[in-house]
C-alpha positions in Angstrom: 0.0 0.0 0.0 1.8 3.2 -0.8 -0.1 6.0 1.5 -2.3 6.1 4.7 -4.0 9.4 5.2 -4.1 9.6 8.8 -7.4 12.2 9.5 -7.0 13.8 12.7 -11.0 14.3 14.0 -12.2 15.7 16.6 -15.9 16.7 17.5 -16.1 17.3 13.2 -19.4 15.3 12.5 -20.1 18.1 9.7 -17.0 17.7 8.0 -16.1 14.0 8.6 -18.2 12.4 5.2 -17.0 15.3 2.8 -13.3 14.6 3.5 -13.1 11.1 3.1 -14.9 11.3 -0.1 -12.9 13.9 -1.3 -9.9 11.9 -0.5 -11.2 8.4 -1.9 -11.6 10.8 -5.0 -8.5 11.9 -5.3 -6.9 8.5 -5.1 -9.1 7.3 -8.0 -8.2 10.0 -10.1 -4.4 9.8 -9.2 -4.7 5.7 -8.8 -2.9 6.0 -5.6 -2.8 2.6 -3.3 -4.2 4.0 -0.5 -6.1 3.9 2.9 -8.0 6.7 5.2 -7.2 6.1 8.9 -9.6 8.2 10.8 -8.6 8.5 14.3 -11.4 10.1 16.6 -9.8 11.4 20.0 -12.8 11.0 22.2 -14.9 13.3 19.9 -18.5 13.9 22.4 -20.9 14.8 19.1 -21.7 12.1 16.0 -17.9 12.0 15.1 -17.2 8.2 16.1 -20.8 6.9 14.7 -20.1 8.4 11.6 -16.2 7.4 11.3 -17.5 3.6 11.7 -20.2 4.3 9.3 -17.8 5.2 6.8 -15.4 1.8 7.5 -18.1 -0.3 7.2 -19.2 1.6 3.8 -15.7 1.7 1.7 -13.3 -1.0 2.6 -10.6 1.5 2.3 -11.5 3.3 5.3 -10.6 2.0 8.9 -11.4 3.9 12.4 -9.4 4.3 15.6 -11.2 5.5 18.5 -9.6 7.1 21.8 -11.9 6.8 24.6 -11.5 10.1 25.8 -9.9 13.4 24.3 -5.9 13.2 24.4 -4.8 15.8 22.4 -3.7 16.2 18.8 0.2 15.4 19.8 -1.4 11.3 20.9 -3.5 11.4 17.9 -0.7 11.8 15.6 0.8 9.0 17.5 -1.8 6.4 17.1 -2.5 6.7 13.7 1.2 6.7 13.1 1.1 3.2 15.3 -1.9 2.2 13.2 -1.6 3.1 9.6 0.1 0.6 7.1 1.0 2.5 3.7 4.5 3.5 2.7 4.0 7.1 3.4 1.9 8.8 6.2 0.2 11.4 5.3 -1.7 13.5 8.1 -4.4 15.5 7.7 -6.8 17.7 9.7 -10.7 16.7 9.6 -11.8 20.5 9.4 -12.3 20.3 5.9 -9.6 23.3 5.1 -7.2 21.3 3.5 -7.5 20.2 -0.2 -7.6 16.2 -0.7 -6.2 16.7 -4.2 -3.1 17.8 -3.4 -2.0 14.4 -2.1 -0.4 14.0 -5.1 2.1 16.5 -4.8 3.2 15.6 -1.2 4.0 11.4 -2.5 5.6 13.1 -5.4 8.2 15.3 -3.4 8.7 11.8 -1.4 9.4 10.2 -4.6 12.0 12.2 -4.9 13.8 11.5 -2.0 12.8 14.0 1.0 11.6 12.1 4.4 9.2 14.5 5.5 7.0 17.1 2.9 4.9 19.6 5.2 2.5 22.0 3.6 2.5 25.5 3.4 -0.1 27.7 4.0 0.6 30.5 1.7 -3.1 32.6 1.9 -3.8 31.0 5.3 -7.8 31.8 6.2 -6.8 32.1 10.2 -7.9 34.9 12.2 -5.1 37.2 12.2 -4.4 36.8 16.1 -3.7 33.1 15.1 -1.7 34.2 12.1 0.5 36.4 14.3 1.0 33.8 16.6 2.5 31.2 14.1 4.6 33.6 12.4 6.3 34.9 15.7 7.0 31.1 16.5 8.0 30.3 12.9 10.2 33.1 13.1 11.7 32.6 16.5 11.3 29.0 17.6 11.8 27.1 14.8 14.1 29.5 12.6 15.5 31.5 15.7 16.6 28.7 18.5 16.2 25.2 16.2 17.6 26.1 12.9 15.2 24.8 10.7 14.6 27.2 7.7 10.8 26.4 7.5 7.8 28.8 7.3 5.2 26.9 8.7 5.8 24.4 11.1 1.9 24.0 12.3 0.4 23.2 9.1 -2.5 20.3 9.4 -0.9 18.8 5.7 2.2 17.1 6.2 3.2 13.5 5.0 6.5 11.2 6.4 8.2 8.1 5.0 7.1 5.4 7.0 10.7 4.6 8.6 10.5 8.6 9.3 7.2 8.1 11.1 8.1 5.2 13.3 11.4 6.0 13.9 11.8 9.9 14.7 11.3 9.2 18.9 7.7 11.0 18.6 6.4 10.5 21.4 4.1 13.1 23.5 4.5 11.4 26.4 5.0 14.6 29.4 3.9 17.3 26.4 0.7 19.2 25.7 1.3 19.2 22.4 4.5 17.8 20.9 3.0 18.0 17.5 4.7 21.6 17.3 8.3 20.4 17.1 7.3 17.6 15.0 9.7 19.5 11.8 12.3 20.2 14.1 12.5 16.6 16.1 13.0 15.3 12.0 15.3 17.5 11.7 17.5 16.8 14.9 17.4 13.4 13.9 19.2 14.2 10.0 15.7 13.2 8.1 15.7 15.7 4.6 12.6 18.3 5.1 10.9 20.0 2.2 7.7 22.4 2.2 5.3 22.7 -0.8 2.6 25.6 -1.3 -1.0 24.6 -0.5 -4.8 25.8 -0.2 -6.2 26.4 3.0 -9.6 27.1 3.2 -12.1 28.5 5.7 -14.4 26.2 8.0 -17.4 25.4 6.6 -18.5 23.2 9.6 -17.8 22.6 13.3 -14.9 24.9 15.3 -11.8 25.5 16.6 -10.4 24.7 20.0 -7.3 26.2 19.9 -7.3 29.1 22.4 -4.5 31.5 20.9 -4.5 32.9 24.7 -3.1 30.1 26.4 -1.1 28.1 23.4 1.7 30.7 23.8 2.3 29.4 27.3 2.1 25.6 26.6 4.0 26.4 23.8 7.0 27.9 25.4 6.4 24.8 28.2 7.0 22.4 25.7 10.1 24.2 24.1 11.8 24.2 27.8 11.4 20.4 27.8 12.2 20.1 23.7 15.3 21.2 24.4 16.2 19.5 27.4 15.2 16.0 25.9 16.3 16.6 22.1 18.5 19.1 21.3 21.5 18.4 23.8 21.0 14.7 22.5 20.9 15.4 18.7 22.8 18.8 18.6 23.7 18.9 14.8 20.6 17.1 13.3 22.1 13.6 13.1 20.1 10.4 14.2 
């Protein structure tokens, strides 16, 4: 099998049917080998009833269910445990990403890179959200990790399977590690490319990021980043 999209869903029962179509599409028209892993993390609406609606409707489809919320960090972490294509391909279940450009990401993996991460180049965020990320791009990842990236905290990103498993992601102690996720690849020595995508506004559901409070877990989480990985992989070598 040469991709798993891995849909990250949470509490996104309007969005959850339109996505997985749009992505079965997308592999028929590109005749890509591929599954849809939807991992709910302990959504409380019609999320999980409608995820195993969709398995049992398209064999390609297979669900994952947390039995309580964990976080977006232990999401990405199960799927990764979970899925069984080639290449990992991780995706939000907001409906703001574009299906169609799967393509592009296996085709940047084809040509060697580990990890392909999407960027958000008209990014439909409120601006207070928009600041946020571009102050951490800017400072976190460019300033203190070195990684020449512009946007680390896309939802669209896809990894090599031996990238996936064998990075050391693990949230374990975080609140959400999935914001070093680039730079942990790139302690490690795995090759890191971005390519330009859509990002679209929600049609469906909402947010629960609080832009108030992620700049403190945020800089909690870079305290411990760099006390676990970046005295033990100083010049980005596994």
């Amino acid at each position: 099998m040469r991709c798993s999209t891995i849909v990250l869903i949470y509490n996104e029962e309007e969005n959850i049917e339109k996505q997985v179509r749009e992505i079965l599409n997308a592999y028929k028209e590109c005749g890509i080998d591929g599954e849809i892993l939807l991992v709910d993390d302990g959504s409380v609406d019609g999320s999980g009833s409608i995820c195993d609606q969709l398995t049992e409707t398209y064999p390609m489809v297979r669900t994952v269910h947390h039995t309580q919320n964990k976080g977006r960090s232990w999401a990405i972490e199960t799927g990764f445990k979970n899925a069984r294509g080639e290449v990992f391909i991780i995706m939000d279940g907001d409906c703001q990403y574009e299906p169609r450009e799967i393509p592009s990401f296996l085709q940047k993996i084809g040509e060697g890179y580990d990890v392909v991460s999407g960027y958000r180049y008209d990014r439909t965020d409120t601006w207070i959200r928009r600041f946020i990320s571009r102050v951490y791009n800017k400072v976190i990842v460019r300033g203190f990790l070195g990684l020449h990236i512009g946007d680390q905290n896309s939802g669209f990103k896809a990894f090599t399977k031996e990238v996936a498993l064998g990075m050391g992601f693990d949230p374990e102690g975080y609140w959400g590690l999935h914001r070093f996720i680039l730079p942990l690849a790139h302690l490690k020595g795995f090759s890191i490319t971005e390519i330009d995508i859509k990002h679209y506004p929600r049609s469906g559901g909402k947010s629960y990021i609080k832009p108030h409070t992620v700049i403190f877990i945020t800089l909690r989480d870079f305290i411990r980043f760099r006390k676990e990985h970046m005295r033990r992989y100083p010049k980005g070598v596994s």
